[in-house]
LUMLUMDREN-2810 file (N, C-alpha, C; in Angstrom, 1 decimal):
<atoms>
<atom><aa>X</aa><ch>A</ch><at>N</at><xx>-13.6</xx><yy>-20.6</yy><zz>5.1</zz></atom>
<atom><aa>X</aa><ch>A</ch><at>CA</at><xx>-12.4</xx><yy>-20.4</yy><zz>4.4</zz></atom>
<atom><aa>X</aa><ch>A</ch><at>C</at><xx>-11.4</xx><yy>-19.7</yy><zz>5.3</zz></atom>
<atom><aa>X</aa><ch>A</ch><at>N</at><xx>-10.2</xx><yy>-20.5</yy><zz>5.4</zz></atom>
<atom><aa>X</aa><ch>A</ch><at>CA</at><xx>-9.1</xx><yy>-19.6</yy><zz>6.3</zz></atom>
<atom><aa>X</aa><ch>A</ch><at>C</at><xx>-8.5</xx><yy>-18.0</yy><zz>5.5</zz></atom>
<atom><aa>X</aa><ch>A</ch><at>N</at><xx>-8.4</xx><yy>-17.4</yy><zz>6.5</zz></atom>
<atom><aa>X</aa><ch>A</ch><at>CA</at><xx>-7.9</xx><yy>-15.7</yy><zz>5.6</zz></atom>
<atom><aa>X</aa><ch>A</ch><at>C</at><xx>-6.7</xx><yy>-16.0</yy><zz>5.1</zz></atom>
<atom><aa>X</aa><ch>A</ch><at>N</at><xx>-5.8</xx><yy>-17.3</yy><zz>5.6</zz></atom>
<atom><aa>X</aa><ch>A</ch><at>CA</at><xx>-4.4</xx><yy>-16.9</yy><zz>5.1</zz></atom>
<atom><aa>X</aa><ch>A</ch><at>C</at><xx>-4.3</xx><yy>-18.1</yy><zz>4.0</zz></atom>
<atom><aa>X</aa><ch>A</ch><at>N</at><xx>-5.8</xx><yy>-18.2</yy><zz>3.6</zz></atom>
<atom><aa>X</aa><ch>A</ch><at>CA</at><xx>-5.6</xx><yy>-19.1</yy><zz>1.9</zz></atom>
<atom><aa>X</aa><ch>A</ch><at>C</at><xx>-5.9</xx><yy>-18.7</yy><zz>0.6</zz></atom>
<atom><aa>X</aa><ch>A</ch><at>N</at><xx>-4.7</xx><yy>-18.4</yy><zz>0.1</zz></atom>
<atom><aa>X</aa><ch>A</ch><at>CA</at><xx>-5.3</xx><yy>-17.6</yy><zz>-1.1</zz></atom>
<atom><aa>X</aa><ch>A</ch><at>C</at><xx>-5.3</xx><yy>-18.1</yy><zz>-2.1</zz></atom>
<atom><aa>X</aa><ch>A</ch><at>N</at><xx>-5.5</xx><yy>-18.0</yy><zz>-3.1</zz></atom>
<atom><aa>X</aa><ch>A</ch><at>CA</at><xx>-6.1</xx><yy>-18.7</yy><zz>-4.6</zz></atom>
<atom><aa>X</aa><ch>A</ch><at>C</at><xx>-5.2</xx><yy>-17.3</yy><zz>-5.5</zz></atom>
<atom><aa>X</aa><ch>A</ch><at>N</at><xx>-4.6</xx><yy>-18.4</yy><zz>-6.5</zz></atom>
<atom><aa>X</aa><ch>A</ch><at>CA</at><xx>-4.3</xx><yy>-17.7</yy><zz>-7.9</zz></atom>
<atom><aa>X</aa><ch>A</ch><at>C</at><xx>-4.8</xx><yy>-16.9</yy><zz>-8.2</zz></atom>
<atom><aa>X</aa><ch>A</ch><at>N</at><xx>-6.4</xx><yy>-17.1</yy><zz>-8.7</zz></atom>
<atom><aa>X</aa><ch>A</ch><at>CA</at><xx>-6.9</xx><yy>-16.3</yy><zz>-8.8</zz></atom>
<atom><aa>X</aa><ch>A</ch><at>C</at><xx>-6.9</xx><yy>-14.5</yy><zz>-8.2</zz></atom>
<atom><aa>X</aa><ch>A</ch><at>N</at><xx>-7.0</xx><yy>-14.6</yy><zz>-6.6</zz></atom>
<atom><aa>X</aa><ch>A</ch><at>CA</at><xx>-7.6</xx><yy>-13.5</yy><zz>-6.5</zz></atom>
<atom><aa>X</aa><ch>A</ch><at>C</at><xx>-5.9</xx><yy>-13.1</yy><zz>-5.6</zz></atom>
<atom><aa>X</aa><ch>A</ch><at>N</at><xx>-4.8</xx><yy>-13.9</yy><zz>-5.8</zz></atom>
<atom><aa>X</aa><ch>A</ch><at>CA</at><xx>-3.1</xx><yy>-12.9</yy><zz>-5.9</zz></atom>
<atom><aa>X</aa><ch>A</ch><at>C</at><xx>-3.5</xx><yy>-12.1</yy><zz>-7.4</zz></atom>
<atom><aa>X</aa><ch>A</ch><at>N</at><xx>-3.7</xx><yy>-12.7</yy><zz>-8.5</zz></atom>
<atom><aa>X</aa><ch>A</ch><at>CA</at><xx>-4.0</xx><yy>-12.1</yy><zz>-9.5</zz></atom>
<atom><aa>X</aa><ch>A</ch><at>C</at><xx>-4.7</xx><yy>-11.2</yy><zz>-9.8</zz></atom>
<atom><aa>X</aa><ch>A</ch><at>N</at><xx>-5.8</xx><yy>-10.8</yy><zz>-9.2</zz></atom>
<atom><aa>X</aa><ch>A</ch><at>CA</at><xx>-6.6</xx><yy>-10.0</yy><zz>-9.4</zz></atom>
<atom><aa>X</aa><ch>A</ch><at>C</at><xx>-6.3</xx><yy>-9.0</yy><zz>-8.4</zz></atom>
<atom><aa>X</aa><ch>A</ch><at>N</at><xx>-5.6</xx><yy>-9.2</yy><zz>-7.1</zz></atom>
<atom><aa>X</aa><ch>A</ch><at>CA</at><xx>-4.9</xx><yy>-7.9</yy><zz>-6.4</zz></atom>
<atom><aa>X</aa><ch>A</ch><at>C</at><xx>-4.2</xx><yy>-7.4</yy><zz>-7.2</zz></atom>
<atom><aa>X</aa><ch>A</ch><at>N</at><xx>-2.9</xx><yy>-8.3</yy><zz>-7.9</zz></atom>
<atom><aa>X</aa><ch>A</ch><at>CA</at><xx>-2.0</xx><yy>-7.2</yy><zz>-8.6</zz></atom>
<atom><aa>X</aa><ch>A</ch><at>C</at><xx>-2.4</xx><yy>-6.6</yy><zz>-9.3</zz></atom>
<atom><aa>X</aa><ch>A</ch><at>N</at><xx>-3.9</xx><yy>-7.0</yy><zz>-9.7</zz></atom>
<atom><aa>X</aa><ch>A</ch><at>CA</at><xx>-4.1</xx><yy>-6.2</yy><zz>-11.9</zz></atom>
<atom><aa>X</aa><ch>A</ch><at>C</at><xx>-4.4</xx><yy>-5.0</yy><zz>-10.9</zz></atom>
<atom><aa>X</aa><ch>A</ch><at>N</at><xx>-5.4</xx><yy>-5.0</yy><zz>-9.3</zz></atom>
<atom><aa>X</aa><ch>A</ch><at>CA</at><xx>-5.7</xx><yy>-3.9</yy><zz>-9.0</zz></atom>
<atom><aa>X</aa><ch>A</ch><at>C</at><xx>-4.9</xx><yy>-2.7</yy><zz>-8.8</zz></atom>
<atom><aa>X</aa><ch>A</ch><at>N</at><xx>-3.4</xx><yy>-3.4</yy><zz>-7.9</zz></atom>
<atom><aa>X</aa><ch>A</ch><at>CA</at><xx>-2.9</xx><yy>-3.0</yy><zz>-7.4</zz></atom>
<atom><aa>X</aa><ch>A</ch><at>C</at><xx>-2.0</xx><yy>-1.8</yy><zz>-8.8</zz></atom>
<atom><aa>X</aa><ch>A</ch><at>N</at><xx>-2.1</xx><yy>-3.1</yy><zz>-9.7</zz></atom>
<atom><aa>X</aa><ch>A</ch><at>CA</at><xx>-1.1</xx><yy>-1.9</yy><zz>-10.9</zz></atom>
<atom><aa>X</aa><ch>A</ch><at>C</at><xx>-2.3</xx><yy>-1.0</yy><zz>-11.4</zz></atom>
<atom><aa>X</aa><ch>A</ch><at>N</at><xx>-3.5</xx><yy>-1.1</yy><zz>-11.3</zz></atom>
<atom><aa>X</aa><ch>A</ch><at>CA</at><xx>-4.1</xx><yy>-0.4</yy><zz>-12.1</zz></atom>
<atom><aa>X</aa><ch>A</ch><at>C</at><xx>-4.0</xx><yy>0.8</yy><zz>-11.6</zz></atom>
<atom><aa>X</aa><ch>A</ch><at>N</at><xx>-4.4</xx><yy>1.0</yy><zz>-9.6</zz></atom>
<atom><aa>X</aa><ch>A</ch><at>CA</at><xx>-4.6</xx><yy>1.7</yy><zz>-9.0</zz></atom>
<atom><aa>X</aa><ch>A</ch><at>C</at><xx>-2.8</xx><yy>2.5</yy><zz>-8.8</zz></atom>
<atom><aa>X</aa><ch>A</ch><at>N</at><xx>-2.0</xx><yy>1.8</yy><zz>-8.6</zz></atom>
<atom><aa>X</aa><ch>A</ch><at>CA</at><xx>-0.9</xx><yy>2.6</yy><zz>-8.5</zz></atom>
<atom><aa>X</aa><ch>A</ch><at>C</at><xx>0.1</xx><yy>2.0</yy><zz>-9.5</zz></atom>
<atom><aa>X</aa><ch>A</ch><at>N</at><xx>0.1</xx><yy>1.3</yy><zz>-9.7</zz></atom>
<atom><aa>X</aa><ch>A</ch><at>CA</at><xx>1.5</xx><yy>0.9</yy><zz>-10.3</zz></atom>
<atom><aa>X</aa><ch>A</ch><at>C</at><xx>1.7</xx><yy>1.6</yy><zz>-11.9</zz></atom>
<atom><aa>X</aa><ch>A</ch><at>N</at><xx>0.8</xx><yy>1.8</yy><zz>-13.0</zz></atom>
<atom><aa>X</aa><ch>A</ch><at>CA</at><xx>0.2</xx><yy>1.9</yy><zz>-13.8</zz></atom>
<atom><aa>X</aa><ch>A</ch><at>C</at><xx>1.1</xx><yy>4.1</yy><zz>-13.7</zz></atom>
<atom><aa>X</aa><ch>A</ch><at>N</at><xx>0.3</xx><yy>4.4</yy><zz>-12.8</zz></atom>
<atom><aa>X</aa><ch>A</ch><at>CA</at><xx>0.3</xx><yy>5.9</yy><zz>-12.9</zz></atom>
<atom><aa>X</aa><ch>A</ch><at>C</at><xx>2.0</xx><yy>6.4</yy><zz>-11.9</zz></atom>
<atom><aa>X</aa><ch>A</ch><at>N</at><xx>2.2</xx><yy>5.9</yy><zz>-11.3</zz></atom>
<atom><aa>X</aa><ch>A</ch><at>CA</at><xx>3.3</xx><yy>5.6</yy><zz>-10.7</zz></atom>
<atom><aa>X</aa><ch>A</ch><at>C</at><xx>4.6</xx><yy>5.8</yy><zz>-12.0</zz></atom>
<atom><aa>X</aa><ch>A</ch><at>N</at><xx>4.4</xx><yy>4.6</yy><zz>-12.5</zz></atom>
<atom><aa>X</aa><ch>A</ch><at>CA</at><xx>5.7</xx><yy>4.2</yy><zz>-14.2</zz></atom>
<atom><aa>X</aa><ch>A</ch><at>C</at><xx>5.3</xx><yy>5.5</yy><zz>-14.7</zz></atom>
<atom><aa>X</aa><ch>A</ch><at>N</at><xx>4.0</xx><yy>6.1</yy><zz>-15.2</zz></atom>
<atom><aa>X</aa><ch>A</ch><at>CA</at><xx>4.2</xx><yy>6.7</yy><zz>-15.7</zz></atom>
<atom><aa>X</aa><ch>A</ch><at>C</at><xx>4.6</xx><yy>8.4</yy><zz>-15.4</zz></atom>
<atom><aa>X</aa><ch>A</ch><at>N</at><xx>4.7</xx><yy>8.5</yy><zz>-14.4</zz></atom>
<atom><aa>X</aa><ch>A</ch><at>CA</at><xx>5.0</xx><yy>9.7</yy><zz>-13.4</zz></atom>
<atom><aa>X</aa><ch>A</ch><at>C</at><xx>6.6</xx><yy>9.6</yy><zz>-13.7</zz></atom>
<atom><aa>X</aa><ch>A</ch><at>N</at><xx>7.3</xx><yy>8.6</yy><zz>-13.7</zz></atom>
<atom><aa>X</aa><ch>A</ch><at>CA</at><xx>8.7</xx><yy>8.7</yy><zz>-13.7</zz></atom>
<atom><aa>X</aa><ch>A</ch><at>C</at><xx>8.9</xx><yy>9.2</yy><zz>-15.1</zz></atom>
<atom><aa>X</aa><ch>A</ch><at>N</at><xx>8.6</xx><yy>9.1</yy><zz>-15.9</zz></atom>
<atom><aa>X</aa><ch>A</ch><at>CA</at><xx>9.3</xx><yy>9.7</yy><zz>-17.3</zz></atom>
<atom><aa>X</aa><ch>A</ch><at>C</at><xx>8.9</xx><yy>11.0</yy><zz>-17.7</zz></atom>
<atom><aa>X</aa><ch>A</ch><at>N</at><xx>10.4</xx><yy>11.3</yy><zz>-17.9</zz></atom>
<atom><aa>X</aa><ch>A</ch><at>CA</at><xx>11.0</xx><yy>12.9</yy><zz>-17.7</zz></atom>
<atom><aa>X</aa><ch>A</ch><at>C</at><xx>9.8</xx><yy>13.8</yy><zz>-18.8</zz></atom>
<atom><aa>X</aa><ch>A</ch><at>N</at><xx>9.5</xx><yy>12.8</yy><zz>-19.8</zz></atom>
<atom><aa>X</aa><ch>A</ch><at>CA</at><xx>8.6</xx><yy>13.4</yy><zz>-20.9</zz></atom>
<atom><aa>X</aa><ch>A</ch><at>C</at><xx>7.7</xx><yy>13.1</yy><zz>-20.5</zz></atom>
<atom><aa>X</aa><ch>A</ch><at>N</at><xx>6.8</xx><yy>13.1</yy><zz>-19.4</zz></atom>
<atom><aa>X</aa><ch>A</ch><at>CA</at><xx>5.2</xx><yy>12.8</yy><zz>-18.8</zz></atom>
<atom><aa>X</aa><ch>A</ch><at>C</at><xx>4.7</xx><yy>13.9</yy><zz>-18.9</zz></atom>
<atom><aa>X</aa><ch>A</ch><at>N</at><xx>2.8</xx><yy>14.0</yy><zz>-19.0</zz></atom>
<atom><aa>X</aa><ch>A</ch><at>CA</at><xx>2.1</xx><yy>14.9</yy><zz>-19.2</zz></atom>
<atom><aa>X</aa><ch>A</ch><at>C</at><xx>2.3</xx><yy>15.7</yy><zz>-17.8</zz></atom>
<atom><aa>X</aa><ch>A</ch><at>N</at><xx>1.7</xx><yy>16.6</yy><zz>-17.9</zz></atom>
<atom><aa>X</aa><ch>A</ch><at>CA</at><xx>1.5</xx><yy>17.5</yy><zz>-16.4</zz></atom>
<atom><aa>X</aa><ch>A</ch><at>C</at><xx>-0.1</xx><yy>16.5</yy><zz>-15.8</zz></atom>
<atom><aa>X</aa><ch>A</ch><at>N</at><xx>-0.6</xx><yy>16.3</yy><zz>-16.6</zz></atom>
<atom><aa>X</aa><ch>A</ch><at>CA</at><xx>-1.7</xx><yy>15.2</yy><zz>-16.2</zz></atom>
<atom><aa>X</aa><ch>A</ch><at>C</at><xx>-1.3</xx><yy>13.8</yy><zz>-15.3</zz></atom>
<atom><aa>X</aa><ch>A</ch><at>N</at><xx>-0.2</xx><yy>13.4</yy><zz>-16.6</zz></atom>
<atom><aa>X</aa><ch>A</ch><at>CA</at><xx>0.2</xx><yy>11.8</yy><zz>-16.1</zz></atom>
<atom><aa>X</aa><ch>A</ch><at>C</at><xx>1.1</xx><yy>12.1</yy><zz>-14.3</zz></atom>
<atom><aa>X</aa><ch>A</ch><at>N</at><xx>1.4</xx><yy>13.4</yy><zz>-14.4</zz></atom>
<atom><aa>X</aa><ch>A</ch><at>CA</at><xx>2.7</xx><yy>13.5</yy><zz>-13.2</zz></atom>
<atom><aa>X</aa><ch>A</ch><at>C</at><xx>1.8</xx><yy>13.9</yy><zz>-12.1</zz></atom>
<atom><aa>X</aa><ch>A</ch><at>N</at><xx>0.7</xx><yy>14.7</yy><zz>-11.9</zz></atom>
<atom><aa>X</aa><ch>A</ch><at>CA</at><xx>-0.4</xx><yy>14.9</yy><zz>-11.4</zz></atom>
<atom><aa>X</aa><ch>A</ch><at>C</at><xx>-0.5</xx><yy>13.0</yy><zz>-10.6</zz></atom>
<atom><aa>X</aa><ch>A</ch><at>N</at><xx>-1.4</xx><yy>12.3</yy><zz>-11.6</zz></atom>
<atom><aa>X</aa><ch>A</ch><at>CA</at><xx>-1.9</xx><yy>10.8</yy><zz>-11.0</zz></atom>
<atom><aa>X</aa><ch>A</ch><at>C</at><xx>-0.6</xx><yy>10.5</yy><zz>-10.5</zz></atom>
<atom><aa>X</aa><ch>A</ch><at>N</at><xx>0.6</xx><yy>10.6</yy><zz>-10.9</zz></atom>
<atom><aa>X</aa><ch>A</ch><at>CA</at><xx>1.6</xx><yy>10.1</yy><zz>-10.0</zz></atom>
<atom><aa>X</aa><ch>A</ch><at>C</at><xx>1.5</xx><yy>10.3</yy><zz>-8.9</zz></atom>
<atom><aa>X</aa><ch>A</ch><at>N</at><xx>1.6</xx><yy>11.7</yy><zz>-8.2</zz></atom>
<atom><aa>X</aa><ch>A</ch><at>CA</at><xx>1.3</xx><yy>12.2</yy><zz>-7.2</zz></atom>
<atom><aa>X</aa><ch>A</ch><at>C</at><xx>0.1</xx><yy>11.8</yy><zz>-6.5</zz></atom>
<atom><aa>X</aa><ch>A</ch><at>N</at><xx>-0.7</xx><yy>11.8</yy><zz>-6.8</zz></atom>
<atom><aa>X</aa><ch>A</ch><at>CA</at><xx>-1.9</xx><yy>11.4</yy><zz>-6.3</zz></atom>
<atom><aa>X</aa><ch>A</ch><at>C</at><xx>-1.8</xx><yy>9.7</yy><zz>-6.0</zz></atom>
<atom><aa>X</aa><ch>A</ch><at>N</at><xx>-1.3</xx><yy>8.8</yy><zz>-6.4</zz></atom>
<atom><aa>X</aa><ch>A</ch><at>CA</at><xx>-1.1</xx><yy>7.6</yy><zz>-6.4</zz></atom>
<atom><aa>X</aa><ch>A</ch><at>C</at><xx>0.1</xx><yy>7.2</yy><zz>-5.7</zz></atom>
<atom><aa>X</aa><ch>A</ch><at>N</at><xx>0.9</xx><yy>8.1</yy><zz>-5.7</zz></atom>
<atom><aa>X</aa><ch>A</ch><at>CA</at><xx>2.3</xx><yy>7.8</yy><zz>-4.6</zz></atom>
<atom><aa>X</aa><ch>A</ch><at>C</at><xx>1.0</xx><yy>8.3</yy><zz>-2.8</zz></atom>
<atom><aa>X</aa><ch>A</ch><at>N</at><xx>0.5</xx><yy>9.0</yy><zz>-3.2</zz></atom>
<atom><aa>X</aa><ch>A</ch><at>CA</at><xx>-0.2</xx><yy>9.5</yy><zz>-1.8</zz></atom>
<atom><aa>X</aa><ch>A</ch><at>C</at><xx>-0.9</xx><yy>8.7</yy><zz>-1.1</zz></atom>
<atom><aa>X</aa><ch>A</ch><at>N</at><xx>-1.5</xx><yy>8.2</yy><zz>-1.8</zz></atom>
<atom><aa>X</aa><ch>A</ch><at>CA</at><xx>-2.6</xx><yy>7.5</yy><zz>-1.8</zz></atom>
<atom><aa>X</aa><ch>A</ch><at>C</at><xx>-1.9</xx><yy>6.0</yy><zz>-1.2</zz></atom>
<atom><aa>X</aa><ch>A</ch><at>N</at><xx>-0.9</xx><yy>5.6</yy><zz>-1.7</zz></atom>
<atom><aa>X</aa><ch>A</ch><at>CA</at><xx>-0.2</xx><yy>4.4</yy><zz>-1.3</zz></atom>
<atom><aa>X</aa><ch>A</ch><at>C</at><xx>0.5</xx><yy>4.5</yy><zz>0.3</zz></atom>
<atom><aa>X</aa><ch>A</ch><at>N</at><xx>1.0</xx><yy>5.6</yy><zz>0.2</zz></atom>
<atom><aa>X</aa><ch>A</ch><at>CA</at><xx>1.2</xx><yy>6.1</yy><zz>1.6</zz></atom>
<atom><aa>X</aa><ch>A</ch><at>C</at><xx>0.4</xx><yy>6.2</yy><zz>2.5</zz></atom>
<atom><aa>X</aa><ch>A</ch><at>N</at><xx>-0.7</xx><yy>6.9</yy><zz>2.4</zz></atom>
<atom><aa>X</aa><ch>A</ch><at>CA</at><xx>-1.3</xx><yy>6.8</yy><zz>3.8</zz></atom>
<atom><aa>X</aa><ch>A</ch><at>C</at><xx>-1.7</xx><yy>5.2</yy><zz>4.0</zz></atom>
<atom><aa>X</aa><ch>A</ch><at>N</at><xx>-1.8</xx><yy>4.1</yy><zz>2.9</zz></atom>
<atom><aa>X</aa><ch>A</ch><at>CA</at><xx>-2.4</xx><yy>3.1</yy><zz>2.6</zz></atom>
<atom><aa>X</aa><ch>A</ch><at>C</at><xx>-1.4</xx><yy>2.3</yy><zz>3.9</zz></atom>
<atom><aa>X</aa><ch>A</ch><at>N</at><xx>-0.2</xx><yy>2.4</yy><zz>3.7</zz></atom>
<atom><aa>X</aa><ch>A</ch><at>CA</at><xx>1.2</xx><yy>2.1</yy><zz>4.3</zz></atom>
<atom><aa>X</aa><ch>A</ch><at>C</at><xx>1.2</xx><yy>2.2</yy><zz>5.8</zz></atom>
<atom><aa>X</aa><ch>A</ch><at>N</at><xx>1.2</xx><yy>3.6</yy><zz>5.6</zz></atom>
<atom><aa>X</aa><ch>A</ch><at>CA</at><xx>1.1</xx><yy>4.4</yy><zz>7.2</zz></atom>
<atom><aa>X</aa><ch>A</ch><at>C</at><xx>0.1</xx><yy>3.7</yy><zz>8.1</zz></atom>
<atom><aa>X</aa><ch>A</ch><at>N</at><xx>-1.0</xx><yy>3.7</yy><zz>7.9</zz></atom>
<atom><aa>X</aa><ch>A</ch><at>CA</at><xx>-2.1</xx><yy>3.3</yy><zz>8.0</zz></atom>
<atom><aa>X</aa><ch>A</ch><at>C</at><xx>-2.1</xx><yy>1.8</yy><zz>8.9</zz></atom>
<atom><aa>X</aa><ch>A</ch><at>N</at><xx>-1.1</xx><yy>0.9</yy><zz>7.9</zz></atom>
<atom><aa>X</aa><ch>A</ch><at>CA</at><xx>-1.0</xx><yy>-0.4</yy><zz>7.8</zz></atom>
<atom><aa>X</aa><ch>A</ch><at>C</at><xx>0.4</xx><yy>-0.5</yy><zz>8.9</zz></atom>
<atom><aa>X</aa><ch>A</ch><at>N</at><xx>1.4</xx><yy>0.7</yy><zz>9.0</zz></atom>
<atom><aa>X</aa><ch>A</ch><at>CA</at><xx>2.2</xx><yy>0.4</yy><zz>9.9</zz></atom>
<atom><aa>X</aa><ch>A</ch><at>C</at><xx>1.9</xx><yy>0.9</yy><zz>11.4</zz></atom>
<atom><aa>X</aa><ch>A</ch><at>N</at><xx>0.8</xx><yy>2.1</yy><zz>11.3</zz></atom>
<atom><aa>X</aa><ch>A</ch><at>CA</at><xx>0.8</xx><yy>2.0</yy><zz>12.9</zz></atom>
<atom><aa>X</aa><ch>A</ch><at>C</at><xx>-0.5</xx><yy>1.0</yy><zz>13.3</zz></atom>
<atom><aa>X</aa><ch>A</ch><at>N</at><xx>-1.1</xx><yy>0.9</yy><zz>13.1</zz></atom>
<atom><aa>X</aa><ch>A</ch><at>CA</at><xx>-2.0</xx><yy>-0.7</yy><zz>13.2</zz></atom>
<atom><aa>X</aa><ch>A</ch><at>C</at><xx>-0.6</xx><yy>-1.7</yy><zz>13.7</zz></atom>
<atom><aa>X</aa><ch>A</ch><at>N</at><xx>0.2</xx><yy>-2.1</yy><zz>12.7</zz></atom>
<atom><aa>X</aa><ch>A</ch><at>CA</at><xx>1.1</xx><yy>-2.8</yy><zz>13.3</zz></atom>
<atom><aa>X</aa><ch>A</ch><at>C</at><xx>1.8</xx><yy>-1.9</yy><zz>14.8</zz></atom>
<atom><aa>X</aa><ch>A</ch><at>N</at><xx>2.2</xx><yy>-1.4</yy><zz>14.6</zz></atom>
<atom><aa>X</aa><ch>A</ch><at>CA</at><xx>3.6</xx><yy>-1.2</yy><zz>15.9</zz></atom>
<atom><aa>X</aa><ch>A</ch><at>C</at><xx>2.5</xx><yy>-0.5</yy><zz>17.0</zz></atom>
<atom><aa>X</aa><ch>A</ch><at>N</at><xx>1.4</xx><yy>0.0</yy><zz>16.5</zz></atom>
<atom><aa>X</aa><ch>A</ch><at>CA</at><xx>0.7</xx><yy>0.0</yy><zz>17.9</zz></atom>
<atom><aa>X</aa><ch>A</ch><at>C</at><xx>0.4</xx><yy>-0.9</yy><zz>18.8</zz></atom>
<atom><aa>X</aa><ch>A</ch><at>N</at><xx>0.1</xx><yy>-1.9</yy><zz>18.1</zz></atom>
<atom><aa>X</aa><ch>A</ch><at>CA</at><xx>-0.2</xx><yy>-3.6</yy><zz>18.8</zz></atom>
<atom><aa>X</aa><ch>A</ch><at>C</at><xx>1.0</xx><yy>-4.1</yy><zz>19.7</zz></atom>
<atom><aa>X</aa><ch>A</ch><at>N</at><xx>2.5</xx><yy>-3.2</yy><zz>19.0</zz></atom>
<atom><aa>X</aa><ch>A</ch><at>CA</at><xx>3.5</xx><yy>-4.2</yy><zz>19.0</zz></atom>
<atom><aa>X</aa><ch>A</ch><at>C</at><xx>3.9</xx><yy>-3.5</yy><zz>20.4</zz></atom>
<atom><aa>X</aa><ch>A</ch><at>N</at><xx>3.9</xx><yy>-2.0</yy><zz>20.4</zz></atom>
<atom><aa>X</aa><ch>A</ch><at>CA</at><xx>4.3</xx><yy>-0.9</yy><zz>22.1</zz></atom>
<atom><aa>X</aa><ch>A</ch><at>C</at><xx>3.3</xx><yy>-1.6</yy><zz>22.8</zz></atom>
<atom><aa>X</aa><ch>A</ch><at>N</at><xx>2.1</xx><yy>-1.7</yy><zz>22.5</zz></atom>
<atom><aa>X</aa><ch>A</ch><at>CA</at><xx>1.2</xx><yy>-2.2</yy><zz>23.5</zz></atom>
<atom><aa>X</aa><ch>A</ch><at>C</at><xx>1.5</xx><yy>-3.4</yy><zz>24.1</zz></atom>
<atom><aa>X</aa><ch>A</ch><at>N</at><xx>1.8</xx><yy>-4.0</yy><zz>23.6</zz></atom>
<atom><aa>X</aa><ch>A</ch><at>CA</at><xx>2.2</xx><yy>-5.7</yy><zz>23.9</zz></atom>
<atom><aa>X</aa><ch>A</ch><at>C</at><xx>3.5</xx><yy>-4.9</yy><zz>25.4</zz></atom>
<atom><aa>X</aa><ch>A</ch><at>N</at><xx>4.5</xx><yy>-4.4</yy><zz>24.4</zz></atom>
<atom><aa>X</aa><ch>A</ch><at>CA</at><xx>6.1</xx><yy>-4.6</yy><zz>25.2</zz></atom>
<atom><aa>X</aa><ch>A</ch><at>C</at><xx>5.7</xx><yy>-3.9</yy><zz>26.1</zz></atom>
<atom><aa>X</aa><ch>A</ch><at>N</at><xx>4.8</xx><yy>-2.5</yy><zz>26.2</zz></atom>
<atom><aa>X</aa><ch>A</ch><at>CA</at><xx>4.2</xx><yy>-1.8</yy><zz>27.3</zz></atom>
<atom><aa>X</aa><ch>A</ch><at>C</at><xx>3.8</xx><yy>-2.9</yy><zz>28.3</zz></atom>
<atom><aa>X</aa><ch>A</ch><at>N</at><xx>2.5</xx><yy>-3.6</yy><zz>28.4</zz></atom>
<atom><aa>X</aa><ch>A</ch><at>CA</at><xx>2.4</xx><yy>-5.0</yy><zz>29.5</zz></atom>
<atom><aa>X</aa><ch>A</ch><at>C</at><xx>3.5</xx><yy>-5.2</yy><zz>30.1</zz></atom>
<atom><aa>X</aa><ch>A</ch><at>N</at><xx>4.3</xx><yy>-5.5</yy><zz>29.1</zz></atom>
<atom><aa>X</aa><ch>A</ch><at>CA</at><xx>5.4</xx><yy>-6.7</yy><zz>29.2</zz></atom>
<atom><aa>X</aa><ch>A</ch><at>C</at><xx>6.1</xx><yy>-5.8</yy><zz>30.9</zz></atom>
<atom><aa>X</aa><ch>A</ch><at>N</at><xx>6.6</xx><yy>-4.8</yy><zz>30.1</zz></atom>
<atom><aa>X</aa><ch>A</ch><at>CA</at><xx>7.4</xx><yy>-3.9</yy><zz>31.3</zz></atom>
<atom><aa>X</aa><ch>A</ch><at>C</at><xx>7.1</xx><yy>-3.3</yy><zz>32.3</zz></atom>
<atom><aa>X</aa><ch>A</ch><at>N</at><xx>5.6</xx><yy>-3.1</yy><zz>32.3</zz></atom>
<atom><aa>X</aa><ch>A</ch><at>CA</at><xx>4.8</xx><yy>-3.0</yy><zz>33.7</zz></atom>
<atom><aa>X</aa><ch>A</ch><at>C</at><xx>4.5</xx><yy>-3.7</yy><zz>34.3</zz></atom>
<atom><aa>X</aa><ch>A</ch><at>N</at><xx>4.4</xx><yy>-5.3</yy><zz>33.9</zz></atom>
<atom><aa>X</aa><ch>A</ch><at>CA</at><xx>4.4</xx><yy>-6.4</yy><zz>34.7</zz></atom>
<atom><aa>X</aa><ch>A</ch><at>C</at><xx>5.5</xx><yy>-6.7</yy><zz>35.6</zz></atom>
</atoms>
């Protein structure tokens, strides 16, 4: 199976994750009447998305200096 074929199915089943795991505690973090609990998981879930992010951008742009680094010492 090629990686870059995806099935209805499992776009769908990333997003239910995706809202379960952040999107879900996130909404509920924004409202000004939220528990000290619910604003807690916000936090914890905005964080958590971040390093997810970070993580996923220097993976990228390290690849990408590396490449232009070659490029310029050639």
């Amino acid at each position: 199976m090629d990686i870059l074929c995806f099935h209805k199915r499992d776009i769908c089943f990333f997003f239910g994750q995706f809202q379960a795991s952040y999107g879900k505690p996130l909404l509920a973090a924004r409202d000004p009447k939220c528990s000290a609990k619910d604003a807690e998981a916000g936090v914890l879930a905005m964080e958590a998305l971040h390093k997810q992010v970070m993580l996923f951008l220097e993976f990228i742009f390290s690849d990408f200096l590396f490449s232009v680094a070659i490029v310029e010492n050639w």
